[in-house]
ZAMIVEX-186904 format. One line per field, with one value per residue (C-alpha): x negated, y, z negated. Coordinates in Angstrom, 1 decimal. Example, Ala and Ser with C-alpha at 12.3 -4.5 7.8 and 13.67 -1.06 7.14 Angstrom:
2
c1: c(-12.3, -13.7)
c2: c(-4.5, -1.1)
c3: c(-7.8, -7.1)
***
This chain:
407
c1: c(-136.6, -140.0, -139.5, -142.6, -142.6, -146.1, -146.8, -148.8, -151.8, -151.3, -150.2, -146.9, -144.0, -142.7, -139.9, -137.2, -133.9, -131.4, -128.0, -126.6, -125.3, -129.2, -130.5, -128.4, -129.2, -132.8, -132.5, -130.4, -133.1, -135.9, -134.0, -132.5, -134.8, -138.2, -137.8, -138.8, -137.2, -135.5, -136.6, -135.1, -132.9, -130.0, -129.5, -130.4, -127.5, -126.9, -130.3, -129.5, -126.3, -127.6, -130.4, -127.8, -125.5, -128.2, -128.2, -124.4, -123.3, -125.2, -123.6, -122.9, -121.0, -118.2, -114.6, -113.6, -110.3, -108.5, -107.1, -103.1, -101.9, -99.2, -96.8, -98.3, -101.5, -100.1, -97.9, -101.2, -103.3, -100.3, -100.1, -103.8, -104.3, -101.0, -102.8, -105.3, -102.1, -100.6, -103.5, -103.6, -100.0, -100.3, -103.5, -102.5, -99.8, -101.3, -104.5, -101.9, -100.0, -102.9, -104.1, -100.7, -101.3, -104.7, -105.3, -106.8, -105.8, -106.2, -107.5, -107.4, -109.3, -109.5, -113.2, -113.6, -112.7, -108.9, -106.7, -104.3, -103.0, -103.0, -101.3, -98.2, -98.2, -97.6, -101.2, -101.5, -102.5, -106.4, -106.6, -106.2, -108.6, -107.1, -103.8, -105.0, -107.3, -105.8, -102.8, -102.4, -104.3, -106.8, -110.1, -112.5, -115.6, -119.1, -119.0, -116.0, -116.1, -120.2, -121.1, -118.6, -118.1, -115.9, -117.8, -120.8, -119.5, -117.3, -121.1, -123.8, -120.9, -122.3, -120.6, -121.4, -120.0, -120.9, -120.1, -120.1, -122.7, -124.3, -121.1, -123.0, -120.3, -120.1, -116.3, -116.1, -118.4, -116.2, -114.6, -116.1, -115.6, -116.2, -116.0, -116.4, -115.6, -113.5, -115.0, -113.0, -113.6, -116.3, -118.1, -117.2, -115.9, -111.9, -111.2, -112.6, -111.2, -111.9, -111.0, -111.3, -110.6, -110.9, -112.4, -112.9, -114.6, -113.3, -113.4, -114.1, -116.3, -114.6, -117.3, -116.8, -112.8, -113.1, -115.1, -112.8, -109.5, -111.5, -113.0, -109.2, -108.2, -110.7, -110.1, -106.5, -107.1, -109.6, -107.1, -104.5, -106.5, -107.6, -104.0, -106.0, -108.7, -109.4, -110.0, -112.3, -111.9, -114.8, -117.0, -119.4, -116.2, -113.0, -111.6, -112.6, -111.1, -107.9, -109.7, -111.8, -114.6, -114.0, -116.0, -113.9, -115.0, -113.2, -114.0, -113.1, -111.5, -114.9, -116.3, -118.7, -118.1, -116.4, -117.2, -117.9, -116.7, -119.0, -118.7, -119.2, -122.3, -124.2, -123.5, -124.4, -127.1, -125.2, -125.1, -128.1, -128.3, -129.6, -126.3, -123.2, -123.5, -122.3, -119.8, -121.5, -125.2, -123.7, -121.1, -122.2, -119.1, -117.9, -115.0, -112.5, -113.9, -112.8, -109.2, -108.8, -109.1, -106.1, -104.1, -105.3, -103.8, -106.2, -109.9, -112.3, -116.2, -118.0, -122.0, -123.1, -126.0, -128.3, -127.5, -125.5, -122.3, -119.2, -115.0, -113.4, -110.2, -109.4, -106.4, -104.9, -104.4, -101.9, -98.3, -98.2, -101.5, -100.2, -102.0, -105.4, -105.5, -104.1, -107.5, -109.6, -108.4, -109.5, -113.2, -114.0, -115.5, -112.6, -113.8, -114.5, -110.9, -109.5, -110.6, -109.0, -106.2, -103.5, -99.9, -98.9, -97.5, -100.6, -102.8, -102.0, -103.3, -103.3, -106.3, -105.2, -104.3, -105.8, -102.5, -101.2, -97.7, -95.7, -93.0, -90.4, -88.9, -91.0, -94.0, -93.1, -92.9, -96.0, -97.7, -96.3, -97.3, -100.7, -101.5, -99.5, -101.8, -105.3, -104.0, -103.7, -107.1, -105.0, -102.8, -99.7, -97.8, -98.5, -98.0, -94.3, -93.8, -94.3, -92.4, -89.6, -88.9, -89.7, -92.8, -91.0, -89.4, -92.9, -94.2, -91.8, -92.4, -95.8, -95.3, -92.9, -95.5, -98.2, -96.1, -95.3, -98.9, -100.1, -97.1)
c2: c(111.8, 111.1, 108.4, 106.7, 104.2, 102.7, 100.0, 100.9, 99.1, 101.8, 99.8, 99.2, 97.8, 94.1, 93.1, 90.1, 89.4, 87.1, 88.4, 91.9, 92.2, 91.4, 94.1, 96.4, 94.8, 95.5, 99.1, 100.0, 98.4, 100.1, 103.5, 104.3, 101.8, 102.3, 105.6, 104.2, 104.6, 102.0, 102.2, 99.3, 98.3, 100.2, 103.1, 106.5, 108.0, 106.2, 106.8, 110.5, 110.5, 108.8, 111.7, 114.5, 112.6, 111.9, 115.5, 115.7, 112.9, 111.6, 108.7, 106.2, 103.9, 106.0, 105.9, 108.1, 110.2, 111.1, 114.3, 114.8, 116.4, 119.2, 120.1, 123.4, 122.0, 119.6, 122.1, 124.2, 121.3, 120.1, 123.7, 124.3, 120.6, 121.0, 121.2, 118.7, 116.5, 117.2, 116.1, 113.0, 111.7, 110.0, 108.1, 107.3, 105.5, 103.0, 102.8, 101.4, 99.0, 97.3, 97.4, 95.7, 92.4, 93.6, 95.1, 97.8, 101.6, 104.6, 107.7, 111.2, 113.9, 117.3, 118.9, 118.8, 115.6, 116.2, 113.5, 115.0, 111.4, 107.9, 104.6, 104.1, 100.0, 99.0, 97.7, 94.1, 93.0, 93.2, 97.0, 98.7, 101.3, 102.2, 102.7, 105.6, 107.1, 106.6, 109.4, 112.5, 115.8, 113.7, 115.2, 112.6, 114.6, 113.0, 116.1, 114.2, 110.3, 110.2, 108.3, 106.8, 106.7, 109.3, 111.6, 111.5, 112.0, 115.4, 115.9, 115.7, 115.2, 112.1, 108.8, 106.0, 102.9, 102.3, 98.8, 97.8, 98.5, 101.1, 103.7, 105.6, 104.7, 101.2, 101.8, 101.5, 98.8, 96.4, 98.9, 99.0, 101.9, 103.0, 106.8, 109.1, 113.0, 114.7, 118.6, 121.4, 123.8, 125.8, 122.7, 122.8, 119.6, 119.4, 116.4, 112.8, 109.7, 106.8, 102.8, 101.3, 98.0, 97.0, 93.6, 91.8, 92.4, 93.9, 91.2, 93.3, 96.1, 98.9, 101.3, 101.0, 101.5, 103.9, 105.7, 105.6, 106.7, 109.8, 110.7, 110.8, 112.5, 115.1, 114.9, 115.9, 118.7, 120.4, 120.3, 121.8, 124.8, 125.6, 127.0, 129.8, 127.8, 126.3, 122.8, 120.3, 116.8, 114.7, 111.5, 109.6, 106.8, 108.2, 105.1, 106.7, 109.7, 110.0, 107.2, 108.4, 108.4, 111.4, 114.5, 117.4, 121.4, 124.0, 127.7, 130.9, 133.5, 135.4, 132.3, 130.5, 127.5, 127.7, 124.3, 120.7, 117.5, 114.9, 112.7, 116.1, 117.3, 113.9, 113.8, 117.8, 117.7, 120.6, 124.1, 126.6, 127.9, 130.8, 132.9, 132.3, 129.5, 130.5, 127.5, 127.4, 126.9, 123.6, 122.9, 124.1, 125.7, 129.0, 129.8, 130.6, 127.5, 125.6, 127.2, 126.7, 122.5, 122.9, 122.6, 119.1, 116.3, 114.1, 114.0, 115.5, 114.4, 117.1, 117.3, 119.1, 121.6, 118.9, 117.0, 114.3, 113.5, 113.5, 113.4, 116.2, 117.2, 121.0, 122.0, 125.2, 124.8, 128.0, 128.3, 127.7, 129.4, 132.9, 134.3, 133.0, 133.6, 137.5, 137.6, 136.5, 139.6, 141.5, 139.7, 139.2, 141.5, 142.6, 141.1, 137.6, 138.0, 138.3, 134.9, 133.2, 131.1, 131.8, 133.0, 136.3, 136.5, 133.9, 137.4, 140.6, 143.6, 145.4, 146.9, 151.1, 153.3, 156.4, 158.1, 160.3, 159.8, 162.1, 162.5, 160.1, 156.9, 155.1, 156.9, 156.4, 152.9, 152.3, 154.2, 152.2, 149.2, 150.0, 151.2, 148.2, 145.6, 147.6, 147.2, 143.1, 143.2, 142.0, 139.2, 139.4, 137.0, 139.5, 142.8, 141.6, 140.6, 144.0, 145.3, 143.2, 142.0, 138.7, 137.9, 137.8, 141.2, 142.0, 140.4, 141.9, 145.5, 145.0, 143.2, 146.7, 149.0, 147.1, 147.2, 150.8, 152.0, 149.6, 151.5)
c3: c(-141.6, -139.9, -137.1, -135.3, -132.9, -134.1, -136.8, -139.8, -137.6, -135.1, -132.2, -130.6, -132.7, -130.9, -132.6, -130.7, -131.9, -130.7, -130.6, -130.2, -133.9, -135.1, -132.7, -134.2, -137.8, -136.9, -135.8, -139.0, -141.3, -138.6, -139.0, -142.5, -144.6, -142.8, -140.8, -137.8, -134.2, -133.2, -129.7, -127.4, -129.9, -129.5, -127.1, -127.0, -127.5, -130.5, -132.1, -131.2, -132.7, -135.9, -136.1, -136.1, -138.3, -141.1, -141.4, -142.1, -143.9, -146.4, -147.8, -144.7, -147.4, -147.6, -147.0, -144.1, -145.4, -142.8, -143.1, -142.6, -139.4, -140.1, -137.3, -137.0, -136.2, -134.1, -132.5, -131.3, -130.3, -127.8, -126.5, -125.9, -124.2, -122.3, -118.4, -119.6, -120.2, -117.2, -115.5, -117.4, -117.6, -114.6, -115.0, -118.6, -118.1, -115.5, -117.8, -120.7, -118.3, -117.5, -120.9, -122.3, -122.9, -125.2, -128.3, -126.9, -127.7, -125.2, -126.8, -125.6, -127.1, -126.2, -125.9, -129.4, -130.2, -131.6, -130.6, -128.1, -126.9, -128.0, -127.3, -129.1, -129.2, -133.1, -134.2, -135.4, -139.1, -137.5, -136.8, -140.2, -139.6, -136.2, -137.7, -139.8, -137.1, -133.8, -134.3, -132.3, -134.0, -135.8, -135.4, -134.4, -133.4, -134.4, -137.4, -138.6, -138.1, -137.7, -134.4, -132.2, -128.5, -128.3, -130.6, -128.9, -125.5, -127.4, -128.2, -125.3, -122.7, -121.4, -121.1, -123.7, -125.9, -129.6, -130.5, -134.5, -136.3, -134.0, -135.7, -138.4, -141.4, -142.4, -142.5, -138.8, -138.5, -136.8, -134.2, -130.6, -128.2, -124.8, -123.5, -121.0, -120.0, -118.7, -117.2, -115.7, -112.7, -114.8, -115.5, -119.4, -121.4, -121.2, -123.1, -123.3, -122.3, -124.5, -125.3, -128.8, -130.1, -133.5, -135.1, -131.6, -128.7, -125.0, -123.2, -119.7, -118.8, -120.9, -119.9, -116.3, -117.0, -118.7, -116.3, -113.1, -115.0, -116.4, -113.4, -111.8, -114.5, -113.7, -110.4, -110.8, -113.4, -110.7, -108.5, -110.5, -111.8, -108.1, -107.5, -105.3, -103.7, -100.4, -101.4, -99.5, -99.4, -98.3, -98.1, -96.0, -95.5, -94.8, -96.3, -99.5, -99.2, -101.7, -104.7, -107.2, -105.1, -103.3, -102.8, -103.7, -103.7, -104.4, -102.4, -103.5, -100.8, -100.6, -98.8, -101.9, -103.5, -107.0, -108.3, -107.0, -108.6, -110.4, -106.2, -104.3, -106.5, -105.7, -101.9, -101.2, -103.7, -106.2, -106.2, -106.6, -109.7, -108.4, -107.9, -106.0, -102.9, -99.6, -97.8, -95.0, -96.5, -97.8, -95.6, -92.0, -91.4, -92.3, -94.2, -91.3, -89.4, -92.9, -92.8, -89.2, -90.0, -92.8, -90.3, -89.2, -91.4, -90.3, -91.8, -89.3, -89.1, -89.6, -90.0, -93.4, -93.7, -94.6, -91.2, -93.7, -91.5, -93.4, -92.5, -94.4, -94.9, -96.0, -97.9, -99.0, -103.2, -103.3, -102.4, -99.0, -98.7, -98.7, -102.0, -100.4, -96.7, -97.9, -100.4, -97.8, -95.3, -98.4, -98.8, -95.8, -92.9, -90.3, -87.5, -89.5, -91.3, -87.6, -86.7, -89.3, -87.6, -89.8, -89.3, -89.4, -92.5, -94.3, -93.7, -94.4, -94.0, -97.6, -97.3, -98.6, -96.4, -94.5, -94.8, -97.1, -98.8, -95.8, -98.5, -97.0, -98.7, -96.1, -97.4, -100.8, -101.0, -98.6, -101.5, -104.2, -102.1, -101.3, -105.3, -107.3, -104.5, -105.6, -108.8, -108.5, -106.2, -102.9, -104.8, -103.0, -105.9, -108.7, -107.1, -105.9, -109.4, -110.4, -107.6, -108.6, -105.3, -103.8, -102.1, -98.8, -98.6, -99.5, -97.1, -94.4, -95.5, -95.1, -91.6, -90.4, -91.7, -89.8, -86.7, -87.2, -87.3, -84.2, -82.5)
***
């Protein structure tokens, strides 16, 4: 569909409308009837959305069927959105209490817009539509439903609301829906959060709500898939350390920085792209500096690379922090591993062995020990559960055999 911005005279189209229902009247009639972009009219995202849906659906009078959701399907969306979930219990339940005494549902999709959550309030007489759509394994991607909130954010990942007339299908022209995303530790689109009333308006700054409960959300599922990371917590204001506000990073044992949340990508300025980021090119401090303050409860101030001052807090994300302060003796240099303050049995020596198997039990199981731990790359968790013993036998073995050779 061609799409200009110009009147047939060549100059600049001025068009005024009073209300919000006859700026989106305009831009419909501008856009399907005329071809025109309805620039100022509606946003971008919706115009965007319209373009790819033109391509997809042709008839925007139609009746959106809503296709059944069999157990088995529903049994595989649960299971694949199960730490997304986890994340989101939480959060989701506080959103819905405040959200009680509305008509307002809370959706949950997973990165490609399938329902994995929804509020379970009966709807009234006035939300029809929602009763057929807002259901658990209902795919609601922009593919499916045309534009909506959610569909476009499952889409470009960016935040949005669509309100009306601005969906694509007349059939949801009297819902109105605000969402945002929800990334993981690799930066990819987990799920999306989104509100949607039907056949009245919000009545409060749905975009805004929406927006702080997914970015806790996201918050929490960082945090729980950096099981084996160094975490850093961090803002300019200490007082907004532990809200929704705060900076969070996540380092890997060989000293770079794995990923930053949305907070922590704004006040460092974000990773190079160019390769892997050492800590302390952002941070100013190097890695054992950083696991020498997890053992301060207190937030410390601290000055980042960039001179910005900041109070941080650095926690250990792993069982006690054994698994990691054990792979950071493996990545880092011995005399750098040596300064880390840990206790004894946080790092370990694994590192194989100059001697031979000398034939003995002793020699035997050193062997065993050293082979099964190359095999793991240094991960102390996995090699005992291969061993079949527990991780603190294993850790004692390796504690005697350490003591033996020093003697």
């Amino acid at each position: 569909m061609p799409l200009s911005t110009l009147n047939p005279a060549g100059g600049p189209r001025q068009l005024f409308a009073r209300s919000p229902a006859e700026r989106v009247a305009l831009a419909r009639q501008q856009f399907f009837e005329e071809g025109v972009r309805p620039s100022g009219l509606v946003g971008e995202a919706v115009i965007q959305s319209w373009m790819r849906c033109t391509r997809i659906h042709a008839n925007r009078q139609r009746v959106i069927a809503f296709d059944a959701v069999t157990p088995s399907r529903l049994h595989a969306t649960m299971g694949r959105n199960r730490e997304l979930l986890d994340a989101a219990r939480q959060e989701l339940v506080g959103m819905e209490s405040s959200l009680a005494g509305t008509d307002c549902r809370v959706l949950l999709t997973d990165g490609h817009g399938v329902i994995v959550h929804v509020t379970q309030h009966p709807g009234t007489a006035e939300q029809p539509i929602l009763r057929k759509t807002a259901r658990i394994g209902v795919n609601i991607a922009e593919s499916v439903v045309g534009t909506t909130a959610p569909g476009i954010v499952a889409t470009t990942g960016q935040a949005c609301t669509v309100d009306g007339a601005e969906h694509y299908f007349e059939y949801l022209r009297q819902m109105q829906c605000a969402a945002a995303p929800i990334r993981d530790v690799h930066g990819q689109l987990a799920g999306v959060l989104d509100l949607t009333v039907e056949a009245r308006r919000f009545g409060f700054d749905a975009a805004s709500m929406v927006a702080l409960y997914a970015t806790t959300i996201e918050n929490r599922l960082m945090l729980a898939q950096s099981q084996d990371r160094l975490v850093l917590h961090f803002q300019a204001s200490p007082a907004l350390l532990g809200t929704p506000l705060e900076a969070l990073a996540g380092i890997a044992p060989d000293g770079t920085v794995a990923w930053l949340n949305g907070a922590g990508a704004r006040l460092i300025g974000g990773v190079p792209e160019a390769g892997p980021c050492d800590v302390e090119m952002l941070f100013g401090l190097d890695l054992a500096a950083l696991l020498r303050l997890t053992r301060r409860e207190a937030a410390q101030p601290v000055r980042l690379a960039s001179g910005l001052g900041v109070w941080l807090q650095a926690q250990l994300q792993g069982h006690d922090g054994v698994d990691f302060g054990h792979a950071v003796a493996m990545a880092l240099p011995e005399e750098k591993a040596e300064a880390v303050d840990t206790t004894p049995q946080q790092v370990v020596d694994a590192s194989p062995s100059a001697h031979d198997a000398d034939g003995t039990l002793r020699g035997h199981s050193r062997k065993l020990i050293e082979d099964t731990l190359a095999l793991h790359g240094g991960n102390i968790s996995h090699a005992a559960r291969q061993l079949r013993v527990s991780r603190g036998t294993l850790y004692r073995h390796l504690k005697s055999l350490r003591e033996r050779d020093a003697g």
